[in-house]
TORVOVO-473885 format. One record per atom (N, C-alpha, C): residue in three letters; chain; atom name; x, y, z. Coordinates in steps of 0.001 Angstrom, whole numbers, plus 500000, padded with zeros to 6 digits. Example, Ala and Ser with C-alpha at 12.3 -4.5 7.8 and 13.67 -1.06 7.14 Angstrom:
<pts>
<pt "ALA"; "A"; "N"; <513190; 494310; 507800>>
<pt "ALA"; "A"; "CA"; <512300; 495500; 507800>>
<pt "ALA"; "A"; "C"; <513200; 496700; 507800>>
<pt "SER"; "A"; "N"; <512850; 497750; 507080>>
<pt "SER"; "A"; "CA"; <513670; 498940; 507140>>
<pt "SER"; "A"; "C"; <512900; 500030; 507870>>
</pts>
This chain:
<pts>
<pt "UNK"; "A"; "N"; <500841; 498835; 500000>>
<pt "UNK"; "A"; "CA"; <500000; 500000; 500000>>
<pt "UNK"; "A"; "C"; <500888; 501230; 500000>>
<pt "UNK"; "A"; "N"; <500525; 501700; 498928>>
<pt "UNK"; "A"; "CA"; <501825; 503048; 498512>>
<pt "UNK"; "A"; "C"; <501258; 504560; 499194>>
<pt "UNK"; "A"; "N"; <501563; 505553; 498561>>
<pt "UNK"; "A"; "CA"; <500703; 506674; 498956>>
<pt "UNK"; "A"; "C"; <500295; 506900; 497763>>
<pt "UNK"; "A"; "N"; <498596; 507875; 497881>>
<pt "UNK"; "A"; "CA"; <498031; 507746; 496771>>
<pt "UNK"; "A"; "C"; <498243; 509278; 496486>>
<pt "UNK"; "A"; "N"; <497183; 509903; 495757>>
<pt "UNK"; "A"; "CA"; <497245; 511361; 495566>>
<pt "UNK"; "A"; "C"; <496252; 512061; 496323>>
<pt "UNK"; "A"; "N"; <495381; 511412; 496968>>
<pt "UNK"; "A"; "CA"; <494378; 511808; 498014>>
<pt "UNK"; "A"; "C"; <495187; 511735; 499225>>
<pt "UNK"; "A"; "N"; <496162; 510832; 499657>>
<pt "UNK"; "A"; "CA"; <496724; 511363; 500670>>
<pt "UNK"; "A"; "C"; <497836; 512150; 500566>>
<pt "UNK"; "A"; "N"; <498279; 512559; 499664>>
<pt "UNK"; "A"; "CA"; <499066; 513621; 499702>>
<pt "UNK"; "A"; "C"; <498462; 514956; 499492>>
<pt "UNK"; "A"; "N"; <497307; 515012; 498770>>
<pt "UNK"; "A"; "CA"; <496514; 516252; 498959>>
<pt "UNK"; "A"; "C"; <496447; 516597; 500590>>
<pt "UNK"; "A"; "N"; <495873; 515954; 500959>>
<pt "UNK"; "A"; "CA"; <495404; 515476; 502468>>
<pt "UNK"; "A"; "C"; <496296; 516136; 503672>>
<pt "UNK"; "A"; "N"; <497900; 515342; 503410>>
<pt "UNK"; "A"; "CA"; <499235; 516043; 504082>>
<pt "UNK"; "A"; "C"; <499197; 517295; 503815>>
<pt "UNK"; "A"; "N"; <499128; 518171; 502251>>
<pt "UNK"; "A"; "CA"; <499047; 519037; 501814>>
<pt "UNK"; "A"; "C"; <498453; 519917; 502999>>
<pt "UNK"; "A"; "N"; <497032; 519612; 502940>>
<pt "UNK"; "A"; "CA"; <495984; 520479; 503570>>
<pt "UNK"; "A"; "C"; <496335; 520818; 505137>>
<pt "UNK"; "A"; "N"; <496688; 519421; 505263>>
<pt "UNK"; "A"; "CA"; <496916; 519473; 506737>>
<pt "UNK"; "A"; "C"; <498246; 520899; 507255>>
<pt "UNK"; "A"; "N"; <499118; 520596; 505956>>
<pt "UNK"; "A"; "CA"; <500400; 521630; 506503>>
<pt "UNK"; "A"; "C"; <500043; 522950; 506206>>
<pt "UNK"; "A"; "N"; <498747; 523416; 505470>>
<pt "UNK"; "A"; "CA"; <498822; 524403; 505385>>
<pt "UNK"; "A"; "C"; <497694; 524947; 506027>>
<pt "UNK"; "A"; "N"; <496926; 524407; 506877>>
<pt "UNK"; "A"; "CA"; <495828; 524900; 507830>>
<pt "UNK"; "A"; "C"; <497060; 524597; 509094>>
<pt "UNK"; "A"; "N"; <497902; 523991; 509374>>
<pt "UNK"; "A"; "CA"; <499155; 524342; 510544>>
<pt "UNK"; "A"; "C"; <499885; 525702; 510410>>
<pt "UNK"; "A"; "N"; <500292; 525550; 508907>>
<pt "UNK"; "A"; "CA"; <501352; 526878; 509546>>
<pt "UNK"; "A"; "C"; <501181; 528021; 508670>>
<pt "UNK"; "A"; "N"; <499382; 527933; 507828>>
<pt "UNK"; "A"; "CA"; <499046; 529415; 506990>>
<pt "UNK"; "A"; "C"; <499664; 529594; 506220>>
<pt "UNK"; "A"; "N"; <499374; 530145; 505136>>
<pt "UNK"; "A"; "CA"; <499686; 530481; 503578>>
<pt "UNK"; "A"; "C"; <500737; 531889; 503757>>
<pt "UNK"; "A"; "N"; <500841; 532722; 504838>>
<pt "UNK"; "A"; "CA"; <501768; 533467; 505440>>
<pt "UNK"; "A"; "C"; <503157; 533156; 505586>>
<pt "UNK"; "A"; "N"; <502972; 532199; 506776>>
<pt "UNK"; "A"; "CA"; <504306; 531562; 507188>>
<pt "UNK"; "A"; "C"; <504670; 530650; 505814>>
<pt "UNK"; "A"; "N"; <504089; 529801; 505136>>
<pt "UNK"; "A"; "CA"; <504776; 529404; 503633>>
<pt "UNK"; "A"; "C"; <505961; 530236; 503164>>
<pt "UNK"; "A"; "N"; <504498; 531790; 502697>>
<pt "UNK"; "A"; "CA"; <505312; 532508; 501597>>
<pt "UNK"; "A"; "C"; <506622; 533243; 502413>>
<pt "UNK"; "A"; "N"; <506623; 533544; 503493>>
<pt "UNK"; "A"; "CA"; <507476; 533881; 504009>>
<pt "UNK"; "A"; "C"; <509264; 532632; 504363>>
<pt "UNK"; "A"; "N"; <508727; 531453; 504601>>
<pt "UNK"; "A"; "CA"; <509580; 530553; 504163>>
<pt "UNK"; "A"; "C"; <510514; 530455; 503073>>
<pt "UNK"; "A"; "N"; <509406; 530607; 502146>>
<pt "UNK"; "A"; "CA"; <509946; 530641; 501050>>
<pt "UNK"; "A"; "C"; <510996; 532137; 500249>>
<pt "UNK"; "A"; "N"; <509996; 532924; 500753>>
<pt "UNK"; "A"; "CA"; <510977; 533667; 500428>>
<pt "UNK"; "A"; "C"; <512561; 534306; 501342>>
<pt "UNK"; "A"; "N"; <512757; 533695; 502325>>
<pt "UNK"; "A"; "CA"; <513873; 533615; 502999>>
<pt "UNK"; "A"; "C"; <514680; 532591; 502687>>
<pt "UNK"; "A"; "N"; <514293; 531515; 501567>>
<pt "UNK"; "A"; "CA"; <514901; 530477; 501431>>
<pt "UNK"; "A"; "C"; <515580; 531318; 499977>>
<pt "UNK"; "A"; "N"; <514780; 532055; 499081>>
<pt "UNK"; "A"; "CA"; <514962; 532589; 497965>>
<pt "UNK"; "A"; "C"; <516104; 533609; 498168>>
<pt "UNK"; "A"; "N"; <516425; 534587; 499180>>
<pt "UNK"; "A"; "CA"; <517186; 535379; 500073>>
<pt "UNK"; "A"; "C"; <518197; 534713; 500413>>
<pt "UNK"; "A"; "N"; <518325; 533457; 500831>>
<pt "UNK"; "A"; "CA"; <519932; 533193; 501069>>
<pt "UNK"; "A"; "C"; <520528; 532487; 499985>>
<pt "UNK"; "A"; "N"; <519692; 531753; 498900>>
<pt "UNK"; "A"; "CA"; <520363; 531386; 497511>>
<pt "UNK"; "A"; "C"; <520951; 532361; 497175>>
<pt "UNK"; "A"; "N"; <520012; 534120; 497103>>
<pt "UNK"; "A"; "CA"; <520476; 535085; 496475>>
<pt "UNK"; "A"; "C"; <521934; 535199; 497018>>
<pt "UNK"; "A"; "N"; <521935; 535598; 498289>>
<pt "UNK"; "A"; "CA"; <523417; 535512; 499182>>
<pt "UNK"; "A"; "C"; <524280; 534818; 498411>>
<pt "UNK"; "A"; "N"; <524144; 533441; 498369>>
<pt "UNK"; "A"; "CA"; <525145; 532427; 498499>>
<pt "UNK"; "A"; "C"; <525738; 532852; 497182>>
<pt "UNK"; "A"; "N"; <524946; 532552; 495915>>
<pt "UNK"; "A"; "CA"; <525406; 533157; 494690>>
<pt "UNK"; "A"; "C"; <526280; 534316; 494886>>
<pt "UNK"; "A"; "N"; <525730; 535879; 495249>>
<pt "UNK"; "A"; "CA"; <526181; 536902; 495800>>
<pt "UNK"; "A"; "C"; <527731; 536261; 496554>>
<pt "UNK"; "A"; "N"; <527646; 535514; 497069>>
<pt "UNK"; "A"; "CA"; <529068; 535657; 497715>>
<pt "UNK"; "A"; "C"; <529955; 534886; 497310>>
<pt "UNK"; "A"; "N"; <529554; 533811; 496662>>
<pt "UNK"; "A"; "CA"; <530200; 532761; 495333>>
<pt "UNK"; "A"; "C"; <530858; 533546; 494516>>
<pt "UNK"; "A"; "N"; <530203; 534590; 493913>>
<pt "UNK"; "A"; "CA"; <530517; 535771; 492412>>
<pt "UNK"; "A"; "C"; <531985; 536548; 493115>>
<pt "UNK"; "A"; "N"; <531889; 537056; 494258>>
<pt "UNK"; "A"; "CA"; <532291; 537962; 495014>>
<pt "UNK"; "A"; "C"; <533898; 537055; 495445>>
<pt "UNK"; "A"; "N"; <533586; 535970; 495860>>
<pt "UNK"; "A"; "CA"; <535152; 535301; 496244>>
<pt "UNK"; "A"; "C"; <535860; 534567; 494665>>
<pt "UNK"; "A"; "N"; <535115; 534402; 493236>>
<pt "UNK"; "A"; "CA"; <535839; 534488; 491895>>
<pt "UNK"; "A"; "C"; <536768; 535252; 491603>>
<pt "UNK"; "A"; "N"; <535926; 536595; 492131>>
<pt "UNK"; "A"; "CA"; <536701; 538189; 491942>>
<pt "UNK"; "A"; "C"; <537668; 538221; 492403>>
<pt "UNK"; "A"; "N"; <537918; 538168; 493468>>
<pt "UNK"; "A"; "CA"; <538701; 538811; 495269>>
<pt "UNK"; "A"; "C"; <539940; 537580; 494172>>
<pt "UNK"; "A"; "N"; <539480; 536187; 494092>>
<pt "UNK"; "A"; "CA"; <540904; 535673; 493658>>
<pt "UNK"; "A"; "C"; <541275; 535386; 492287>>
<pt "UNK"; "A"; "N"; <540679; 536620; 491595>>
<pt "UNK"; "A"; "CA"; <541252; 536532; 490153>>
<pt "UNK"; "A"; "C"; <542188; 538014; 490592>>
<pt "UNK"; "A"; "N"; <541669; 539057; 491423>>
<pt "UNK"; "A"; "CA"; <542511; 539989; 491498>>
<pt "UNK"; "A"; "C"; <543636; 539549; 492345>>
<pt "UNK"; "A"; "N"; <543948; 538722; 493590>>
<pt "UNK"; "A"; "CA"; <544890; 538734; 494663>>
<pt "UNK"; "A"; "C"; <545967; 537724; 493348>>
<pt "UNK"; "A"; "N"; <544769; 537188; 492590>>
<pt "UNK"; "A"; "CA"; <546365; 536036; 492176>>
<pt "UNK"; "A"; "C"; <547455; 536869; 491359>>
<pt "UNK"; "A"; "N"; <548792; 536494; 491891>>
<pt "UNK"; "A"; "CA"; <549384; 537423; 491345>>
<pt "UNK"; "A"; "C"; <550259; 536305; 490054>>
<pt "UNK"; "A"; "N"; <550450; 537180; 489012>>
<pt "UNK"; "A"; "CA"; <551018; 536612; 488085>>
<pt "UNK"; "A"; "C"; <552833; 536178; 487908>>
<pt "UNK"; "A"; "N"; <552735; 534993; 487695>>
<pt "UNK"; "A"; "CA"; <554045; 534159; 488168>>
<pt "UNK"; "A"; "C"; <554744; 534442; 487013>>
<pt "UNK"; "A"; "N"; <556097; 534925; 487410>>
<pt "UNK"; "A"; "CA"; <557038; 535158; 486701>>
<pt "UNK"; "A"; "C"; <557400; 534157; 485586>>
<pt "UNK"; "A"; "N"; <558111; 534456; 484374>>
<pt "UNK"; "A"; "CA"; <558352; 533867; 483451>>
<pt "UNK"; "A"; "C"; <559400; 532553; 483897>>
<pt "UNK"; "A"; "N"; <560529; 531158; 483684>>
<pt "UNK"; "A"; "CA"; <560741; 530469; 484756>>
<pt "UNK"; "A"; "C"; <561879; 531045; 484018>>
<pt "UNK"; "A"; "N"; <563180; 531351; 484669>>
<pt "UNK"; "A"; "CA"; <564510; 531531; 484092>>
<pt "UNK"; "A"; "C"; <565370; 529808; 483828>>
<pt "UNK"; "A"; "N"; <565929; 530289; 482542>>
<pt "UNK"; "A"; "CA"; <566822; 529504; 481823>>
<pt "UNK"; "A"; "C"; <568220; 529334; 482205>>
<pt "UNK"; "A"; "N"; <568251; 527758; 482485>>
<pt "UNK"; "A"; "CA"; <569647; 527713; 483265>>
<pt "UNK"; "A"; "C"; <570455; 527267; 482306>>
<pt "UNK"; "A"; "N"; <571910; 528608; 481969>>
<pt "UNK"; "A"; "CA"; <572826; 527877; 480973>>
<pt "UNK"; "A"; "C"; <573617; 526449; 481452>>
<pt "UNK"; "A"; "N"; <573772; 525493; 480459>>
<pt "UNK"; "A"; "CA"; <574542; 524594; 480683>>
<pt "UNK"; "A"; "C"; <575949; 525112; 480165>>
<pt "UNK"; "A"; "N"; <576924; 524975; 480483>>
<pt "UNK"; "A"; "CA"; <578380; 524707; 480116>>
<pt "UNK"; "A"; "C"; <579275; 524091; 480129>>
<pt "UNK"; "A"; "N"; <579108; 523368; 479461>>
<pt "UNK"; "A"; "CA"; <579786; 521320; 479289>>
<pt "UNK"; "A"; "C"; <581228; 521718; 480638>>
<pt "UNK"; "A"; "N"; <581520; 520785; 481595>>
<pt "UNK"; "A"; "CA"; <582948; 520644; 482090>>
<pt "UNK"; "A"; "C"; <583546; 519929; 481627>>
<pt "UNK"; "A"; "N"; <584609; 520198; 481804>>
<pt "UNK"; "A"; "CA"; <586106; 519572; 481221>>
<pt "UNK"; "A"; "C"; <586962; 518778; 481939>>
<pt "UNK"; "A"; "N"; <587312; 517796; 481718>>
<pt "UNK"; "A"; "CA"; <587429; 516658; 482746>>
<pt "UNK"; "A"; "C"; <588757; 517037; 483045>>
<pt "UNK"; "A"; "N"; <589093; 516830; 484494>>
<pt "UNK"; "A"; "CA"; <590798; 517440; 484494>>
<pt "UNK"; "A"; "C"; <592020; 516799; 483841>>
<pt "UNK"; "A"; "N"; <592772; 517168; 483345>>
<pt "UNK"; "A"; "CA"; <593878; 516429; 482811>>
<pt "UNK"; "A"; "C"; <594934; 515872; 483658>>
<pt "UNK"; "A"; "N"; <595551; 514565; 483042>>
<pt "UNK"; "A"; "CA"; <595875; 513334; 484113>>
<pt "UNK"; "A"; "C"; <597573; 513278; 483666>>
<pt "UNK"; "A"; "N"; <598035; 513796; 484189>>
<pt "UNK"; "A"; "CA"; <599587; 513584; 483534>>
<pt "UNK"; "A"; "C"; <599975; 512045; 483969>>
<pt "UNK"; "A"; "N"; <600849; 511477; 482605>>
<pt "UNK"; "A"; "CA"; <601905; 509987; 482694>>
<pt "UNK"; "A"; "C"; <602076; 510058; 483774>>
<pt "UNK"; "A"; "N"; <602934; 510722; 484849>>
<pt "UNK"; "A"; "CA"; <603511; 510269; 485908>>
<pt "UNK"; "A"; "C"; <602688; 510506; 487027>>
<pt "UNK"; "A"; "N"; <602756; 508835; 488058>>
<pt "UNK"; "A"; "CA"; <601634; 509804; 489124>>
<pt "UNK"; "A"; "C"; <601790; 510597; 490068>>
<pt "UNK"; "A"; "N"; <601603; 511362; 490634>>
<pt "UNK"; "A"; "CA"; <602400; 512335; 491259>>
<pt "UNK"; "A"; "C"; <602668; 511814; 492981>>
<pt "UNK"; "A"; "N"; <601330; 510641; 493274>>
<pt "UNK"; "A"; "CA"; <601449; 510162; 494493>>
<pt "UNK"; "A"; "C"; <601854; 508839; 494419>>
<pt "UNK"; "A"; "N"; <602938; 508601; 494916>>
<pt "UNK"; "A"; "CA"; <603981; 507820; 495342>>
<pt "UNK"; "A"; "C"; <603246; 506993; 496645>>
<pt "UNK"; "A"; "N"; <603020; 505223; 496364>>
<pt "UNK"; "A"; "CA"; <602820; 504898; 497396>>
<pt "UNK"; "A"; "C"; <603994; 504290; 498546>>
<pt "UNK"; "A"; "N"; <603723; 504751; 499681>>
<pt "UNK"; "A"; "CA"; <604910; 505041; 500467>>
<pt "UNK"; "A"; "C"; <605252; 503393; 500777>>
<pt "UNK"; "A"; "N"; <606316; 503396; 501262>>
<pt "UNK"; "A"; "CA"; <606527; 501728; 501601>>
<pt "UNK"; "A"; "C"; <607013; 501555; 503479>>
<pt "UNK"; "A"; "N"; <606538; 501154; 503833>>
<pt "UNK"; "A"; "CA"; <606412; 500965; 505454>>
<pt "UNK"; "A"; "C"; <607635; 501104; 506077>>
<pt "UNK"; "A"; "N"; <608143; 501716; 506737>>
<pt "UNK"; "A"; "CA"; <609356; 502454; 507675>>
<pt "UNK"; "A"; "C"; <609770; 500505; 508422>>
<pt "UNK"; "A"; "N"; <610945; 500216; 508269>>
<pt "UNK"; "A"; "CA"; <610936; 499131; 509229>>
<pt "UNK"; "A"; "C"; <611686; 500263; 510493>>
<pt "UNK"; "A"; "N"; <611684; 499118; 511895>>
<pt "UNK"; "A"; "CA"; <611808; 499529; 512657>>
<pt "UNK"; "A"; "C"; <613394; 499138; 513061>>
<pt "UNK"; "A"; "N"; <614045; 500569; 513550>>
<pt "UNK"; "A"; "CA"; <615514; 499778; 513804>>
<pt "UNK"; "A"; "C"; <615443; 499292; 515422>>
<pt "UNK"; "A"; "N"; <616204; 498723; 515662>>
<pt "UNK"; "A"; "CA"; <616596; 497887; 516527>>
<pt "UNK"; "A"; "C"; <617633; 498371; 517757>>
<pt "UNK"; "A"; "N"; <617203; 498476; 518408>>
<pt "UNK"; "A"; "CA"; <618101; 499205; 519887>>
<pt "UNK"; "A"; "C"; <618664; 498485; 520583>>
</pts>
């Protein structure tokens, strides 16, 4: 057993002999009043951060300049040392 359209007329009637065709339109139009707002302040914070954003610099270009590997002369210059013997007292 579903609801029919006689009882929703019915609910209908009932809510509006409770709270008058007054208090409705007044509902309603305070409900219409803060959409307006919300929009209103939606529009208003687009603005605020299309102006605060500030525009980002172009990115700077980092030169490369190949290095040059150091040059290794024939001879090596470090000598590995050979262990001190110990003299004898």
């Amino acid at each position: 057993m579903g609801l029919s359209w006689w009882h929703i007329v019915l609910v209908l009637l009932v809510f509006v002999l409770l709270f008058g065709t007054g208090k409705i339109s007044g509902l309603m139009g305070d409900v219409a009043k803060g959409i307006k707002s919300f929009k209103k302040g939606m529009a208003e914070d687009d603005e605020e951060e299309a102006e605060v954003k500030p525009v980002a610099p172009a990115p700077k270009a980092i030169e490369h300049k190949p290095v040059k590997p150091p040059v290794r002369s024939t001879k090596s210059t470090a000598r590995a040392k050979a262990p001190r013997s110990r003299k004898s007292s």
